[in-house]
C-alpha positions in Angstrom: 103.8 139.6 115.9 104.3 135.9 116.8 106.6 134.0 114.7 104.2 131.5 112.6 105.1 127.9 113.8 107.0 125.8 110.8 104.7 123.3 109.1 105.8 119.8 109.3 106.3 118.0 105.6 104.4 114.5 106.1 107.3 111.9 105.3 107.0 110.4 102.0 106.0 106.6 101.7 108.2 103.8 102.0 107.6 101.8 98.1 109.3 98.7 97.6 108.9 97.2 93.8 109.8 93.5 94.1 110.3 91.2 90.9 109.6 87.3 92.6 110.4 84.2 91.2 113.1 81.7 89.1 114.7 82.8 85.9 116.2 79.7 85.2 112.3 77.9 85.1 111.0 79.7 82.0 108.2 82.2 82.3 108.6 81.6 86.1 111.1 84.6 85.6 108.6 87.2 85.0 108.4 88.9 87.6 112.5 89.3 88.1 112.4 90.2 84.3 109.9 93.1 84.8 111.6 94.6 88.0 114.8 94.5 86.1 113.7 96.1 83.1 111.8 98.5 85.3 115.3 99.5 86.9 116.9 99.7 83.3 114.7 102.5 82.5 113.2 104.6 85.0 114.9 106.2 87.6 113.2 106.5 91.1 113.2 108.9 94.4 114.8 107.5 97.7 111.9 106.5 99.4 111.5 104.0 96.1 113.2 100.5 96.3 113.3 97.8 93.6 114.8 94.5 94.5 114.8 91.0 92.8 113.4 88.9 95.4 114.0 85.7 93.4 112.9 82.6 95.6 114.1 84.5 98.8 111.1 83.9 100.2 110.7 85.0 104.2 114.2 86.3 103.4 112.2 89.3 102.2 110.2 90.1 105.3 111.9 92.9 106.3 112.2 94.6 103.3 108.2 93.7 102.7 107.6 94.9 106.5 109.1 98.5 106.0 106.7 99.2 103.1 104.2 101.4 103.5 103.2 100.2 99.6 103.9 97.3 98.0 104.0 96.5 94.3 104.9 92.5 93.5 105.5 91.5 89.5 104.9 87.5 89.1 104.1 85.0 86.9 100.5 84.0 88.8 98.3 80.8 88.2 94.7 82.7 87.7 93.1 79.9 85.5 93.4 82.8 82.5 94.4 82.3 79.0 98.4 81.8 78.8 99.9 85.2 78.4 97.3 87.0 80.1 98.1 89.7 82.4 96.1 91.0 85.5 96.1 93.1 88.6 95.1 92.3 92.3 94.7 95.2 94.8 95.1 95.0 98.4 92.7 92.0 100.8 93.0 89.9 97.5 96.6 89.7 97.2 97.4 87.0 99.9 94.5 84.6 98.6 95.5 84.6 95.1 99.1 84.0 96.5 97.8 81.6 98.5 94.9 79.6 96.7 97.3 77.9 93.6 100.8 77.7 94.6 102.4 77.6 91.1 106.3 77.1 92.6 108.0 76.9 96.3 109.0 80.9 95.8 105.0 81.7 95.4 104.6 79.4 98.9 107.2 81.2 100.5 105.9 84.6 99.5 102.4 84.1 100.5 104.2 83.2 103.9 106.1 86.3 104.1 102.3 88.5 103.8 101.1 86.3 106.5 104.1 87.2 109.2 103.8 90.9 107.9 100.3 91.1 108.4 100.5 88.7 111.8 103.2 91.6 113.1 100.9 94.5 111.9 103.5 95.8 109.9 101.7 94.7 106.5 101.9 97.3 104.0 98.6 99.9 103.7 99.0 99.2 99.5 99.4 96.1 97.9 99.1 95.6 94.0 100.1 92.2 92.8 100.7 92.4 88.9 100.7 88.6 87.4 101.4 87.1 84.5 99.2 83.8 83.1 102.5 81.5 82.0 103.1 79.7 79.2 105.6 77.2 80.1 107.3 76.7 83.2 109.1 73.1 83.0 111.8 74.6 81.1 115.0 74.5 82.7 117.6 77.0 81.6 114.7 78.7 79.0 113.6 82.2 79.1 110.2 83.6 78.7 108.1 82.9 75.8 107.3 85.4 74.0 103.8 85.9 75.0 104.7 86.6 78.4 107.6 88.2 77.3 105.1 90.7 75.2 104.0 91.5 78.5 106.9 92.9 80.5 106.4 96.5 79.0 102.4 96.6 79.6 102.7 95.0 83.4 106.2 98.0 84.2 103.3 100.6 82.5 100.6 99.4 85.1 103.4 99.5 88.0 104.1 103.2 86.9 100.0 104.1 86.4 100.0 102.9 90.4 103.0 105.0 91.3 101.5 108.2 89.9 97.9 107.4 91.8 99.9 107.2 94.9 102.0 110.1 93.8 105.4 109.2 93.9 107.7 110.6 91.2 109.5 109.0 88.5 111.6 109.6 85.6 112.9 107.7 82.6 116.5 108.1 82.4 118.6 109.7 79.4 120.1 106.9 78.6 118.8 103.2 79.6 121.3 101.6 82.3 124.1 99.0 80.2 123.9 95.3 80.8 126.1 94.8 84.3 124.7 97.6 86.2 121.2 96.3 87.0 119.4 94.2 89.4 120.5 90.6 88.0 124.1 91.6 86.9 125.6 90.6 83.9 125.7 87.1 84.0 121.8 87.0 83.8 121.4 90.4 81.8 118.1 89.1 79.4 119.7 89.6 75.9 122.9 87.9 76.9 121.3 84.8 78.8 119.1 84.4 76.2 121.7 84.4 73.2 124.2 82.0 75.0 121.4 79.2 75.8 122.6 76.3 74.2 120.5 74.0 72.1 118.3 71.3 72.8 120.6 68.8 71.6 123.3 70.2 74.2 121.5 70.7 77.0 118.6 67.9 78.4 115.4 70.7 79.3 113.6 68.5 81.6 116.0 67.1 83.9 118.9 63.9 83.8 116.4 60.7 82.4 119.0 58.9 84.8 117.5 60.0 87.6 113.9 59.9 85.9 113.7 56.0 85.6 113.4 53.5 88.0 116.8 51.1 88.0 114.2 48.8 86.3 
C-alpha cells in the first residue's frame, strides 16, 4: 500500500491591527487609544500584529503591504453625531479616508492604501472602525468622554471581525501593567491623563504670540 501523500496546512493570514492618529490632539488619539487598550488585554497568535501607527503615515506601507487583512481604529469625519462609532468594510475604506481629511495622519494614510493598492499588495480585508470626535483642537487633552465610551465597543467590533475571519484570541490572566504596551509609560492613558496640567498652566490652543499680527 502506497504511503498517503502529507496534506499541506494552508498558511494562516497575515492581520495587522493598526491604531492611527495624534494623542496629543484630543479625540484625534482614538484610534492609538483603542489599539493600545486592545494590546492591554487580549493576547494574540503570531500571524497577529498590533502597532500604533501614530502619524507615520507612508512609514506604514510595508507593514500595511504584508497584510493579508487589515483592521484600522481612527477617529473619522462621517458627518455623524459626535461620539458616534461606525464600521467601513473593504472598496469603501480608501474613499471615506479620502473624501474629509480630518488631520495630515488621515492624508498620509489614505496615501499609504493608494501605493498598496497601486503595487497590488493591498490587503484582501479591510475594516476601518471610526470614531465621530468631539474635540480635536485640544492640545495636550485626552479624549472626551464620549469618545472615550467608545474604545471598549469599537476593540469588541475588532474582535467580532477577527472571529469571522477566524483567527484566535485570548484575553490574558492578568491585563498587561502601564510600561509594557504599545505607547510606553510616558503616554500610558491613566497616567497622561492625571498629570495634564490645568488650563491656567498650560495655553490649549497654541502661544497667542504667534496668533496675532505684530499689529
Amino acid at each position: 500500500m502506497e504511503n498517503a501523500m502529507p496534506t499541506e496546512t494552508a498558511a494562516p493570514p497575515q492581520v495587522l491591527i493598526l491604531g492611527i492618529g495624534n494623542v496629543l490632539w484630543a479625540d484625534e488619539g482614538f484610534g492609538v487609544r483603542a489599539v493600545e487598550g486592545l494590546h492591554r488585554d487580549y493576547h494574540f497568535p503570531g500571524n497577529v500584529h498590533l502597532l500604533d501607527g501614530g502619524t507615520q503615515g507612508l512609514y506604514l506601507l510595508e507593514h500595511v503591504q504584508d497584510a493579508d487583512i487589515l483592521i484600522v481604529f481612527d477617529a473619522v469625519d462621517y458627518g455623524l453625531p459626535p461620539g458616534t462609532l461606525k464600521l467601513i468594510r473593504d472598496a469603501e475604506v480608501p474613499r471615506f479616508m479620502g473624501a474629509k481629511k480630518m488631520s495630515l495622519h488621515q492624508a498620509g494614510f489614505e496615501e499609504v492604501l493608494a501605493v498598496a493598492e497601486l503595487t497590488n499588495r493591498l490587503p484582501r480585508h479591510l475594516v476601518l472602525i471610526g470614531v465621530q470626535p468631539v474635540e480635536l483642537e485640544d492640545y495636550g487633552g485626552s479624549l472626551r468622554r464620549a469618545v472615550k465610551a467608545q474604545i471598549a465597543p469599537a476593540i469588541g467590533h475588532a474582535l467580532d471581525c477577527l472571529a469571522a475571519f477566524g483567527v484566535h484570541y485570548a484575553p490574558r490572566p492578568v491585563p498587561l501593567p502601564p510600561g509594557a504596551g504599545l505607547t510606553g509609560a510616558e503616554l500610558d492613558i491613566d497616567d497622561y491623563e492625571s498629570r495634564r496640567p490645568d488650563a491656567a498652566q498650560a495655553f490649549r490652543h497654541g502661544d497667542p504670540r504667534f496668533l496675532k499680527s505684530a499689529d
